[in-house]
C-alpha positions in Angstrom: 8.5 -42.8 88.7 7.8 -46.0 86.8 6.9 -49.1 89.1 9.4 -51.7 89.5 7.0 -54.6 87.4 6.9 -53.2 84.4 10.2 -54.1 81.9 9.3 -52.2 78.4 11.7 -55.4 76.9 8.9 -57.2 77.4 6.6 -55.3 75.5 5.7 -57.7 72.4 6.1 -60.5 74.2 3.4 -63.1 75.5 3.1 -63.8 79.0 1.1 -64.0 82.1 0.7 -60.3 83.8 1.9 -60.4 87.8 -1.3 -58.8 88.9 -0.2 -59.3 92.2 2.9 -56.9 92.1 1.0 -54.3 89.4 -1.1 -53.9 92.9 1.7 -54.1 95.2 3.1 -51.2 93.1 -0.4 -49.1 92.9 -0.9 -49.3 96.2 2.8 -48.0 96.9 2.1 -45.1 94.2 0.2 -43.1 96.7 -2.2 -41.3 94.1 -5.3 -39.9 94.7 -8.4 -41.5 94.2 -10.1 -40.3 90.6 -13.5 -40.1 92.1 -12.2 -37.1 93.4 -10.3 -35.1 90.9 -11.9 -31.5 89.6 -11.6 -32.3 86.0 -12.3 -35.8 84.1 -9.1 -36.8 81.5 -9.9 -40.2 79.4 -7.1 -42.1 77.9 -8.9 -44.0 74.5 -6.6 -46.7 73.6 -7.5 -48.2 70.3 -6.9 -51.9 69.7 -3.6 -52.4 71.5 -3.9 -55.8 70.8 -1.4 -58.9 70.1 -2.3 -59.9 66.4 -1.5 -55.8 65.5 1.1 -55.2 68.2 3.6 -58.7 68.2 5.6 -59.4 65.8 4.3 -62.6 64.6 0.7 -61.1 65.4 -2.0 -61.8 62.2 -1.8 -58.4 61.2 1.7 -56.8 62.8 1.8 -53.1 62.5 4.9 -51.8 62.2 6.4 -49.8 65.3 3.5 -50.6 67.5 5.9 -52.1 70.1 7.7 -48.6 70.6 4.4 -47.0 70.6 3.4 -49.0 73.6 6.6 -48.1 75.2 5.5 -44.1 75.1 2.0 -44.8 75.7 3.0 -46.7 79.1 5.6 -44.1 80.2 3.0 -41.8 79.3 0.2 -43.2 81.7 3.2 -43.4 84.4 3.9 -39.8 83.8 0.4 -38.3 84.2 -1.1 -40.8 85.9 -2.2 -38.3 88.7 -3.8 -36.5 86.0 -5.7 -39.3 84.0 -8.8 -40.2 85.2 -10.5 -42.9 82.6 -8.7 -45.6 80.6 -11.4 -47.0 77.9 -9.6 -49.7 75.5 -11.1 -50.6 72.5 -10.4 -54.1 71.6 -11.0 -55.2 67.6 -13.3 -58.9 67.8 -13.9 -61.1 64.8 -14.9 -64.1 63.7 -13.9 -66.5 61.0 -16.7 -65.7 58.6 -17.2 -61.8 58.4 -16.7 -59.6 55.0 -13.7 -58.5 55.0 -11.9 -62.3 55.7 -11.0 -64.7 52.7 -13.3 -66.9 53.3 -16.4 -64.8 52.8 -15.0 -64.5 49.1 -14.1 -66.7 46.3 -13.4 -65.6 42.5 -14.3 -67.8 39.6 -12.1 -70.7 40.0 -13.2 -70.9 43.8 -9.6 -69.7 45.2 -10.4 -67.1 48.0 -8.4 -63.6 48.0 -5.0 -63.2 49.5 -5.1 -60.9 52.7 -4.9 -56.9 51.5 -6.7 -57.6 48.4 -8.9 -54.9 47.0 -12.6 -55.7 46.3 -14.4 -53.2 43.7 -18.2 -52.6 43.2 -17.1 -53.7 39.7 -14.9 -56.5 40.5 -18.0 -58.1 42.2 -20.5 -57.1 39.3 -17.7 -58.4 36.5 -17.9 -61.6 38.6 -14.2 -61.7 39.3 -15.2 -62.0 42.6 -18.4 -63.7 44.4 -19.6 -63.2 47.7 -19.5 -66.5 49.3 -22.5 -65.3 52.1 -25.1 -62.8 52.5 -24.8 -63.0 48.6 -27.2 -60.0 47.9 -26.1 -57.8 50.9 -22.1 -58.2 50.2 -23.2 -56.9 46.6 -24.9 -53.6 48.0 -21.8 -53.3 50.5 -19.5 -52.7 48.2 -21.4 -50.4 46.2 -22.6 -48.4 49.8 -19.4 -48.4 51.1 -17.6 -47.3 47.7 -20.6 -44.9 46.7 -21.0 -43.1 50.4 -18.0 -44.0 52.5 -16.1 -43.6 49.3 -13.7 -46.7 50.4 -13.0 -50.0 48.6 -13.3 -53.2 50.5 -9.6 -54.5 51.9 -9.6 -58.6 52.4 -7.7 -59.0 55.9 -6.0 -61.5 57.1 -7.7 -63.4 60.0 -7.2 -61.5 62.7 -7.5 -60.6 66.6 -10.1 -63.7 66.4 -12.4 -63.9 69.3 -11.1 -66.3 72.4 -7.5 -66.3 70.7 -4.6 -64.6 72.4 -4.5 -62.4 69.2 -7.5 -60.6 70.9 -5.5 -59.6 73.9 -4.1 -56.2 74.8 -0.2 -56.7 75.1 0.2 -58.0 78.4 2.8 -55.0 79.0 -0.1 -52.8 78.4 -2.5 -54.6 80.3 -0.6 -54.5 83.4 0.1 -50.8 82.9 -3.6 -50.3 82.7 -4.4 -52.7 85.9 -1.8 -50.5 87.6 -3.7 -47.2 87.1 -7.0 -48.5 87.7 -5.9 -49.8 90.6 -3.6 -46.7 92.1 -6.5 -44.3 91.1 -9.5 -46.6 91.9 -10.8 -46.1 88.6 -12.5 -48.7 87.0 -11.1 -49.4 83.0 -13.5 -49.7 80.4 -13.3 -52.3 77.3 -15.2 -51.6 74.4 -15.4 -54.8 71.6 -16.1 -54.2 68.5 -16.1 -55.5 65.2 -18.7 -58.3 65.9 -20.8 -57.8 62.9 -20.4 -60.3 60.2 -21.6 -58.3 57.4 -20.0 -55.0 57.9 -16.2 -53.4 58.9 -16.1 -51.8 62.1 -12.7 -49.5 62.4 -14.1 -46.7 64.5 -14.9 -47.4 68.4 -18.0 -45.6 67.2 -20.0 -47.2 64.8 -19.6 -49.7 61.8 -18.6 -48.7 58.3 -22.4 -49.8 57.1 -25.3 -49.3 59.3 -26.6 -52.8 60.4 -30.1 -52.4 60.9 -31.5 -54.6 64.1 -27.8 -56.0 65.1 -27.1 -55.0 68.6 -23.9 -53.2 67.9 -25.0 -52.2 64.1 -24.9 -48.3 64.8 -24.0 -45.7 67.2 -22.2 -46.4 70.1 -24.3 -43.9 72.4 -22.0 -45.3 75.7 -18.7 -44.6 74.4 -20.4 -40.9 72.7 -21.5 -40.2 76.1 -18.0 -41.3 78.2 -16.8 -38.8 75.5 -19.0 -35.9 75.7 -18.6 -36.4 79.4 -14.7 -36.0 79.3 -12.9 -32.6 79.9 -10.3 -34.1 77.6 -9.2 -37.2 75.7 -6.3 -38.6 74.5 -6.0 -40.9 71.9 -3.3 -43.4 70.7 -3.5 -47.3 69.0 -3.0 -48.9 66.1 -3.3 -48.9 63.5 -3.0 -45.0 62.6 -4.3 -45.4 59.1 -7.6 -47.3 60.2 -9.1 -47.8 63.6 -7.5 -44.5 65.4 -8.2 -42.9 61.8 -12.0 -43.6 61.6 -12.4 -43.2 65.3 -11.0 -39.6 65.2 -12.7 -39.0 61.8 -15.9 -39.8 63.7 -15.2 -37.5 66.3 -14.9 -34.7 63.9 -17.9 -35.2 62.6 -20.4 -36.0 65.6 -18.7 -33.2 67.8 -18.2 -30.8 65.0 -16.6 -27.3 65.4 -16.1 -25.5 68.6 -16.4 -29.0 70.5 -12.8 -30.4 69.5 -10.4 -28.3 71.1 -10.3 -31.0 74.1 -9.5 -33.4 71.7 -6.0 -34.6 71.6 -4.0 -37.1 69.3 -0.7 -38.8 70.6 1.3 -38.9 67.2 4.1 -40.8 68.6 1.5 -43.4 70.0 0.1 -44.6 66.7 1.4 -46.0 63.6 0.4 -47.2 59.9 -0.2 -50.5 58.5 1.7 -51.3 55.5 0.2 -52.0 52.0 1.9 -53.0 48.8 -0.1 -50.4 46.8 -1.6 -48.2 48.4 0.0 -45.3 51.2 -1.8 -45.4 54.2 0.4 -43.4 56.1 0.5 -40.8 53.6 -3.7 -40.9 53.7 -3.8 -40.7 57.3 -1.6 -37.6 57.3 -3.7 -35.9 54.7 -7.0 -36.8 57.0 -5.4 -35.2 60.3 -4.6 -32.1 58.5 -8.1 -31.4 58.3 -9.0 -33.1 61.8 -6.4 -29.9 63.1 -7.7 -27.3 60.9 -10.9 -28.1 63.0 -9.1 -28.4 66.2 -8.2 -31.3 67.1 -4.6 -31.2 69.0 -1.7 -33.3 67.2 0.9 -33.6 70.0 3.6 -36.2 71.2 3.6 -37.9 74.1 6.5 -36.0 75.7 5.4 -32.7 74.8 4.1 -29.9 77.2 0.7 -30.6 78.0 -1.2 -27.7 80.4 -4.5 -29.5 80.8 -2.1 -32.7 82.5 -0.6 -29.9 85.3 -2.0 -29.2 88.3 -4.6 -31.6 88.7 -6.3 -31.2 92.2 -8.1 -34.4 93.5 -10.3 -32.9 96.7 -11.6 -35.8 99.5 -13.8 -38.6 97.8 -15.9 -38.7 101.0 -19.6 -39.2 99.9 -18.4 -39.8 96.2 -18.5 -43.2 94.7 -15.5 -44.9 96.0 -14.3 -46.5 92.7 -15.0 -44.1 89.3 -17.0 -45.5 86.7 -17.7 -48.8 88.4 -20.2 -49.7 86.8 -19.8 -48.0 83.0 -19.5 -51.0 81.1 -23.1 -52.4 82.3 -24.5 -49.7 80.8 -23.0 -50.2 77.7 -24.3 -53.7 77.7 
């Protein structure tokens, strides 16, 4: 049944959550505590957030709106079955590599949002790193050479202390509700701090960052991962965050290890480009991520590992689960 505060109209919309009836509604859900349950199921939601889900957002992704609408009535549907809610939420600042102003090309002008930068755009001189002169040079020639990706310029986006940074507020209280009806504390993971690198996966950056905080693995979230019986994964966008998240799954779980992973395809979507098909890209990518086993399902499909969740007494357990997950990501 879906509780009586949440309206999916207002999904894409900017407004104060009712915490107070979101907990009026969990405690009148009558589901059983998670501490409890006899098999651990994380929901990974991927930068939900206002600049990539609103319509006016910085960097609006295309049918992000409906794909909060499934993603909600699917927490509502198998919320006796999910245990863990972890959201990633994308953090920048003004000056960081991949914004305008970190650029200039020879007459000073900065570069439009979703312009390309080349290894030999930046060694022609057509365009100059404005800061970290010598490092933004080996960037783009790492992250072309190894990653075998050009640079995209970005428009200012989901900028820390904006509401741009925010999960939709639909979402949020969909979350709150959970945690709260299953006594289950959520988990936010920022990233995308690091001037001097891109950060799309909830993993790691594009570019190590030697002695930054944040500059490599994320051994927390690899751990709430390895932990899980099961994830499911949805955000935005499809082409980039969810894409390098599950890309980096592939890779540090490898074979035999990915069957429990599962990807919501109705709970994702691309960002557009003039020039170049991200959706298409994407596509080609999760063929391979399936030919390893990952699980490409829809949110309403058939789903045996969601039936017949049991949830024994939490009597000696901790009372709330994963209360405390986020200090020891700190």
């Amino acid at each position: 049944m879906t509780p009586t505060f949440y309206n999916p109209d207002r999904v894409g919309t900017l407004y104060y959550p009712d915490m107070a009836a979101v907990a009026q509604a969990a405690a009148q859900a009558n589901l059983p505590p998670a501490a409890g349950a006899d098999r651990r199921i994380m929901l990974l939601i991927v930068d939900m957030q206002v600049d990539f889900c609103h319509d006016g957002g910085a960097l609006y992704v295309p049918g992000a709106q409906d794909d909060i609408r499934r993603l909600s009535q699917f927490i509502f549907n198998h919320a006796a079955a999910l245990t863990d809610i972890v959201c990633t939420l994308d953090s920048h600042l003004p000056f960081q590599i991949f914004h305008p102003a970190w650029w200039a090309d020879e007459a000073g002008n900065h570069p439009a949002p979703l312009t390309l930068i080349t290894a030999e755009d930046v060694a022609a001189g057509r365009w100059r790193p404005l800061v970290m002169p010598d490092w933004s040079r080996q960037y783009v020639e790492t992250l072309e050479s190894e990653a075998k990706k050009v640079l995209t310029i970005w428009p200012y986006h989901v900028l820390i202390g904006g509401p741009g940074n925010s999960l939709d507020p639909a979402l949020f209280e969909v979350v709150q509700w959970h945690a709260l009806a299953r006594q289950t504390q959520p988990a936010w993971l920022v990233k995308g701090r690091i001037p001097q690198s891109e950060h799309y996966s909830a993993l790691r950056p594009e570019i190590p960052v030697p002695d930054h905080p944040q500059g490599d693995l994320h051994e927390g979230i690899l751990d709430a991962l390895s932990d899980a019986d099961a994830v499911f994964i949805a955000g935005e966008a499809q082409s980039h965050c969810v894409l390098e998240t599950v890309e980096d799954i592939v890779n540090l779980f490898g074979d035999g290890r990915l069957d429990k992973f599962y990807l919501l395809t109705d709970c994702t979507s691309s960002v557009l480009h003039p020039e170049i098909d991200f959706e298409a890209l994407s596509l080609e990518a999760f063929d391979r991520f399936a030919s390893r086993g990952v699980h490409f399902v829809k949110s309403t499909d058939p789903l045996p590992i969601l039936e017949g969740a049991v949830s024994a007494s939490s009597d000696g357990a901790e009372p709330v689960l994963a209360l405390h997950r986020m200090q020891s990501w700190e």
